[in-house]
C-alpha positions as CSV (number, residue, x, y, z in Angstrom):
1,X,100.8,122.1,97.7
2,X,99.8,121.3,101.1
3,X,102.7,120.2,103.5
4,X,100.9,117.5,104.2
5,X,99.9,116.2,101.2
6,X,101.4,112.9,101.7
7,X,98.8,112.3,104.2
8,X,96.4,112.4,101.9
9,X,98.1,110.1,99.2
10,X,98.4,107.6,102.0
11,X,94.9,107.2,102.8
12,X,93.4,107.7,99.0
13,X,96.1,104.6,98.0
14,X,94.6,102.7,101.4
15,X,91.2,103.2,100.1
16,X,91.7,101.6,96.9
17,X,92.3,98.2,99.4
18,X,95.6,96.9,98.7
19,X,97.4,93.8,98.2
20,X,100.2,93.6,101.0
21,X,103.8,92.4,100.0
22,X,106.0,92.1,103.3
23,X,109.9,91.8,102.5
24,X,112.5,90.8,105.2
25,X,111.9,94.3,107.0
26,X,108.7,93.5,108.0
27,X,110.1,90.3,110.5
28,X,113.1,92.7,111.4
29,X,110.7,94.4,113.4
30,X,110.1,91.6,115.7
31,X,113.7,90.7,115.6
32,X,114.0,88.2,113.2
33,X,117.3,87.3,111.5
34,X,118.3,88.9,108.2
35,X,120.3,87.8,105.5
36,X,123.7,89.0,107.3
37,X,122.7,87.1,110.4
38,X,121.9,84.1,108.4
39,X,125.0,84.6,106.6
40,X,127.0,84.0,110.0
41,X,125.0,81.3,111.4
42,X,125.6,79.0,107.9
43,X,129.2,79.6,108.3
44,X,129.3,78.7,112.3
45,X,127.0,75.6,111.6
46,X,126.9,73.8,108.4
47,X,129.6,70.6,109.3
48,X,131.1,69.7,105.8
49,X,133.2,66.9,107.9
50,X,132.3,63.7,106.0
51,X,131.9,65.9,102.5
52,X,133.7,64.9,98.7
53,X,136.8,66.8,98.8
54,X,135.2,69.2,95.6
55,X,132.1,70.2,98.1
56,X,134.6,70.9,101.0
57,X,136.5,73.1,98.5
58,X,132.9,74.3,97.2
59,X,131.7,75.5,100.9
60,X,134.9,77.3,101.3
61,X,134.6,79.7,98.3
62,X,131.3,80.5,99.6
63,X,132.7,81.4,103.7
64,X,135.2,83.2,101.6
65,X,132.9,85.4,99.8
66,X,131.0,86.2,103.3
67,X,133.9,86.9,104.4
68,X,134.9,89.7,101.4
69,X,131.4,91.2,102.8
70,X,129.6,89.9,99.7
71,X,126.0,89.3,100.7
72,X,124.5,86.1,100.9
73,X,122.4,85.7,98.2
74,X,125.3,87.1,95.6
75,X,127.6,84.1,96.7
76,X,125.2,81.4,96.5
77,X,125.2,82.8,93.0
78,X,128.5,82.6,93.1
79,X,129.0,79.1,93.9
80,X,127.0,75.9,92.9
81,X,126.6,74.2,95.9
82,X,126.2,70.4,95.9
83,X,122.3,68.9,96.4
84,X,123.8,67.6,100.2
85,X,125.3,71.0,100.4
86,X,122.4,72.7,99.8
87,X,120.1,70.5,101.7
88,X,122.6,71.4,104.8
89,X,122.0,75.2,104.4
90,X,117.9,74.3,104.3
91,X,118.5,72.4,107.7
92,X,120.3,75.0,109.2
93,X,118.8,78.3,108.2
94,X,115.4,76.7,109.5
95,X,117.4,75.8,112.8
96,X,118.2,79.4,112.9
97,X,114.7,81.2,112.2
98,X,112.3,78.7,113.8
99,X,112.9,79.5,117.3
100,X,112.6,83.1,116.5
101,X,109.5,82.5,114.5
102,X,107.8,80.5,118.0
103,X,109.4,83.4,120.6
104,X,107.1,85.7,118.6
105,X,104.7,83.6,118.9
106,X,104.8,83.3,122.8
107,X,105.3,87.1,123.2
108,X,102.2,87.5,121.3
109,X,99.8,85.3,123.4
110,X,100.6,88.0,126.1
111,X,99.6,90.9,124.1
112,X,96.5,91.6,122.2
113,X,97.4,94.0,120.2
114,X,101.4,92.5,119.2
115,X,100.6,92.6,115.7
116,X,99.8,96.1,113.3
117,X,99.2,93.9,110.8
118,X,96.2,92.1,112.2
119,X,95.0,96.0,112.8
120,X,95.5,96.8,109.4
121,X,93.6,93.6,108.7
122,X,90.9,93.7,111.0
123,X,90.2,97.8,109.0
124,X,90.3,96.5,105.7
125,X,87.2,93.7,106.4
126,X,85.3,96.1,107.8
127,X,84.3,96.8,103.8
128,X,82.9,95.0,102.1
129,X,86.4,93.0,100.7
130,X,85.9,89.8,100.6
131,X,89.2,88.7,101.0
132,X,92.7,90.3,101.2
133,X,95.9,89.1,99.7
134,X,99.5,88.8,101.3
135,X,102.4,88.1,99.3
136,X,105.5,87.3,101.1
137,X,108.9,86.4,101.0
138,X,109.6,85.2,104.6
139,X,109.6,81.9,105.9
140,X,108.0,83.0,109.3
141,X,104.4,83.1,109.8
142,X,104.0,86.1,111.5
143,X,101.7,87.1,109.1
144,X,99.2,83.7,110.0
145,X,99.6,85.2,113.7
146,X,98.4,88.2,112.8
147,X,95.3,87.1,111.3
148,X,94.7,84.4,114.2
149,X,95.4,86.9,116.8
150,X,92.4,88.9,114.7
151,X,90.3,85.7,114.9
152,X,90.5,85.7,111.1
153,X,90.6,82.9,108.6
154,X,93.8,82.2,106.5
155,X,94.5,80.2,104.1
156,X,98.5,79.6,102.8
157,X,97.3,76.6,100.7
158,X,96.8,74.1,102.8
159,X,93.8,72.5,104.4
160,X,92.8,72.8,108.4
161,X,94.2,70.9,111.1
162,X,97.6,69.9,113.0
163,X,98.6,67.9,109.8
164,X,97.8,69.3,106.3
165,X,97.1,68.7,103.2
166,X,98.3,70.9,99.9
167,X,94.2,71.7,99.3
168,X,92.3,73.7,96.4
169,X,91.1,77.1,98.1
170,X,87.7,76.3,96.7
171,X,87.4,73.7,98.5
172,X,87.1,75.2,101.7
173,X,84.5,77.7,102.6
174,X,84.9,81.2,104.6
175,X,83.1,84.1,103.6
176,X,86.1,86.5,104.3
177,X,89.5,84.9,103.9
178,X,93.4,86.5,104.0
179,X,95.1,85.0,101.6
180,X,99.0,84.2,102.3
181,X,100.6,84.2,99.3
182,X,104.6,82.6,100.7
183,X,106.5,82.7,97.3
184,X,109.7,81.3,99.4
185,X,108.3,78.6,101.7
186,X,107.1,78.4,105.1
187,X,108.8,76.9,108.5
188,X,105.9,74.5,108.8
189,X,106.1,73.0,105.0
190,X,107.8,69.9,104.7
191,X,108.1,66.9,102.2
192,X,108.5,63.2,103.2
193,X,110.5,60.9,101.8
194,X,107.8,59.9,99.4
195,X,107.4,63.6,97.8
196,X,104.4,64.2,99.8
197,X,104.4,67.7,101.1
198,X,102.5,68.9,104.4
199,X,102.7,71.3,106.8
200,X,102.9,70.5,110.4
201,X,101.8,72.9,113.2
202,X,104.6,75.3,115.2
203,X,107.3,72.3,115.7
204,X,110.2,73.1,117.9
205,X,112.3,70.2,116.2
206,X,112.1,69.4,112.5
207,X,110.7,66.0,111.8
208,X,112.7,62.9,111.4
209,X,113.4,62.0,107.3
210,X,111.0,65.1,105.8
211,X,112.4,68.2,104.6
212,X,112.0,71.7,105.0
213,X,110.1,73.3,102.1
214,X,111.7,77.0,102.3
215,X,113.7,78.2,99.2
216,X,117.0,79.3,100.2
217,X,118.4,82.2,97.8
218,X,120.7,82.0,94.9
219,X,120.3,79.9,91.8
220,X,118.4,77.4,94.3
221,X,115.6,79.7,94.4
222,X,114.8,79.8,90.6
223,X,115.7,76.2,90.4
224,X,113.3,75.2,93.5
225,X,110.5,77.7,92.6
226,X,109.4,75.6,89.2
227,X,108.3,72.6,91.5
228,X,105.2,72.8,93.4
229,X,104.4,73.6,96.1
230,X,105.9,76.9,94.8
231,X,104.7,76.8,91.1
232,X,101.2,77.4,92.1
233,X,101.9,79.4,94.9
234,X,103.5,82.0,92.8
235,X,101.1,81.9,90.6
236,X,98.2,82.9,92.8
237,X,100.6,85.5,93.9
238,X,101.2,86.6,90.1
239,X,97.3,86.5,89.7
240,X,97.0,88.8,93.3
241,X,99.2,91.7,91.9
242,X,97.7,91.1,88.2
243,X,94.3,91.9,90.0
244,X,95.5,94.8,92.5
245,X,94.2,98.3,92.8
246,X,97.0,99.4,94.4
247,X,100.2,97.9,96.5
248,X,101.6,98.4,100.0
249,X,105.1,96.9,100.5
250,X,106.5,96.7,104.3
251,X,110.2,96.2,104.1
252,X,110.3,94.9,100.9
253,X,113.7,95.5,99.1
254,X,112.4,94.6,95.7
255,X,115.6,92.4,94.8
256,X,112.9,89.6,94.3
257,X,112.3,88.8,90.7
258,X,109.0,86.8,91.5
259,X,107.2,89.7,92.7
260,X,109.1,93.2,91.4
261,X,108.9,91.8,87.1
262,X,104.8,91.2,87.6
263,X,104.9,95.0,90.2
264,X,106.8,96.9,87.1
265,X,104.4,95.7,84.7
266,X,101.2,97.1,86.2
267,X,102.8,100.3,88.1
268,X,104.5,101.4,84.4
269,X,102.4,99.9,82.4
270,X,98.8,100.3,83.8
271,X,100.1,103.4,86.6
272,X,98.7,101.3,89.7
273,X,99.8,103.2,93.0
274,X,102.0,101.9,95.2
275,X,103.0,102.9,99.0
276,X,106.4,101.8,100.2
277,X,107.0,101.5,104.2
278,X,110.5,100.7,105.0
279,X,113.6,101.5,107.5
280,X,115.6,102.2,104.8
281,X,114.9,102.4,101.2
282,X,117.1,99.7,99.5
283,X,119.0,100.4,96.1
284,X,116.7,98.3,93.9
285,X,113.8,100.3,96.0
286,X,115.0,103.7,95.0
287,X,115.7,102.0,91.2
288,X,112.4,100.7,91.1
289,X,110.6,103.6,92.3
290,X,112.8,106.8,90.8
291,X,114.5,105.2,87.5
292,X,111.9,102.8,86.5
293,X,109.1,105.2,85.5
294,X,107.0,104.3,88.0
295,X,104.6,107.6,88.2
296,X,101.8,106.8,91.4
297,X,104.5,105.6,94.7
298,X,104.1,107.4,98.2
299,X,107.7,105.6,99.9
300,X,108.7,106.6,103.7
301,X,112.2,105.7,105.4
302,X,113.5,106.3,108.6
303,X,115.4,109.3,109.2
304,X,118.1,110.5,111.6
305,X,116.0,108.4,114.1
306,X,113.4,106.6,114.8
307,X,110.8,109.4,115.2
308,X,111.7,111.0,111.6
309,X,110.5,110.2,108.7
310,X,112.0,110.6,105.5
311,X,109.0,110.9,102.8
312,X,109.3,110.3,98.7
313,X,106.0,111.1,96.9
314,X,105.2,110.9,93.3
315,X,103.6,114.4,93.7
316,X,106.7,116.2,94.6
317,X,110.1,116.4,93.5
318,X,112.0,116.5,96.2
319,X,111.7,114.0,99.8
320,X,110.7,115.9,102.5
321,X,111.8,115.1,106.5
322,X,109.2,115.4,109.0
323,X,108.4,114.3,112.5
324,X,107.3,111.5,113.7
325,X,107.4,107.7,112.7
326,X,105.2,106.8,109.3
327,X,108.0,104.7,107.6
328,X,107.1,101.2,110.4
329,X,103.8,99.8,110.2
330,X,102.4,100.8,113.1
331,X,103.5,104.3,112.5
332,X,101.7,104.3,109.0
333,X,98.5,103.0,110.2
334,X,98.5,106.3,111.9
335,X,98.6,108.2,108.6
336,X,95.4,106.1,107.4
337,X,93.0,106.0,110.3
């Protein structure tokens, strides 16, 4: 076999278009907070002064946990956290990733090219695809910069304008359209006080009385998830990778069961390829993709640095190091075009 035979695997899996799935790893690379990060800003800034003295108590099983190095989304597992409790960690986690969200937004007015995505975009439509689905589990919307940046249409379920309206996609008409498929939320979904939920354009201060619509982990999530916006959201997103050729996940660390239940069932069951593109492979990654019987997966990490690559191909049994970066998405989009 050809030492380079992952080169290969990459572009025939590109070919077959694929539905994108970005994880946390692909907003790490613009600097975004992870879950640690978050972890430490909940604990500096949710105020329980004011609290019942069993949601006090409540909050400090949880900074306890964090503080055993338990990761975030285990101890809100862990611990039931009142509805004012949990509201609290909404406010503040979208205090915390907000400002990030709009300082990538001004860096990227000054560069044209800021995004690999909208690249990677941009190659795709130059078939004849008709439209391209994202599924992800951020709450940024780097992925709506991307295609804007491209001068591409998106559509996250909502209709046009600076205030919008949860909208049928049929009932708005693009001939080539990137579907955003955000399984979690979005910085600029809220709901008013009467249950109406909108989106508002790139806010710097949440507005007075509505509340943000991003799903925080832990039981939350599942609980949340069954209410719409998010009921129909995921399922377009279920009907995206029911309908894939093939998959390209960018820092995805598959401990999502909204997307990894529906990615076992067509990668065991029906063999569709899958590419994985990641600083480091999590443990539910290597699980997925090595114990899981998954039999078509081209997966690149990091290596010692940043200009190493650590490739695990489907067509060989052991990983193989080589030079140069393929495992970001900039560095993959050199293995494709």
């Amino acid at each position: 076999m050809s030492g380079k035979y992952y080169l290969k695997q990459a572009q025939d899996y590109y070919s077959l278009a694929p539905t994108i799935i970005l994880g946390s790893g692909a907003s790490a690379a613009f600097d975004m907070s992870g879950m640690w990060d978050l972890a430490q800003h909940l604990k500096a800034h949710v105020d329980v002064a004011g609290f019942h003295a069993d949601e006090v108590a409540q909050w400090q099983k949880f900074c306890g946990l964090l503080d055993d190095k338990v990761d975030l989304e285990t101890a809100l597992y862990r611990v039931t956290l009142s509805d004012e409790l949990t509201k609290q960690v909404v406010f503040k986690t979208w205090e915390l990733i907000n400002p990030e969200d709009l300082d990538v937004f001004g860096r990227s007015i000054q560069d044209r090219s800021y995004f690999p995505l909208g690249r990677l975009i941009q190659a795709m439509f130059k078939s004849a695809l008709p439209h391209i689905d994202i599924i992800t589990t951020n709450y940024d919307r780097l992925a709506e910069y991307a295609c804007d940046q491209e001068g591409v249409y998106h559509y996250t379920g909502f209709s046009h304008g600076y205030r919008r309206q949860l909208i049928d996609r049929k009932l708005l008409s693009c001939k080539r359209t990137v579907n955003i498929w955000k399984v979690h939320g979005s910085l600029d979904w809220f709901k008013s006080t009467i249950n109406e939920t909108c989106a508002f354009g790139n806010l710097a201060t949440m507005p007075e009385s509505f509340i943000p619509q991003i799903v925080t982990p832990g039981t939350e999530k599942y609980r949340k998830t069954h209410l719409e916006p998010f009921r129909t959201v995921i399922g377009n997103a279920d009907l995206a990778i029911q309908n894939a050729n093939t998959y390209l996940c960018v820092g995805f660390g598959f401990n999502d069961q909204h997307i990894q239940e529906k990615l076992i069932q067509k990668c065991v069951r029906d063999k569709t390829s899958l590419t994985v593109i990641t600083y480091a492979l999590t443990d539910a990654a290597k699980t997925f993709l090595f114990d899981s019987g998954v039999e078509n997966y081209l997966a690149i990490e990091c290596g010692e640095h940043n200009a190493q690559s650590i490739v695990y191909s489907s067509l060989a049994e052991e990983p193989i190091v080589v030079d140069g970066d393929f495992w970001s998405l900039s560095g993959y989009l050199n293995l494709i075009f």
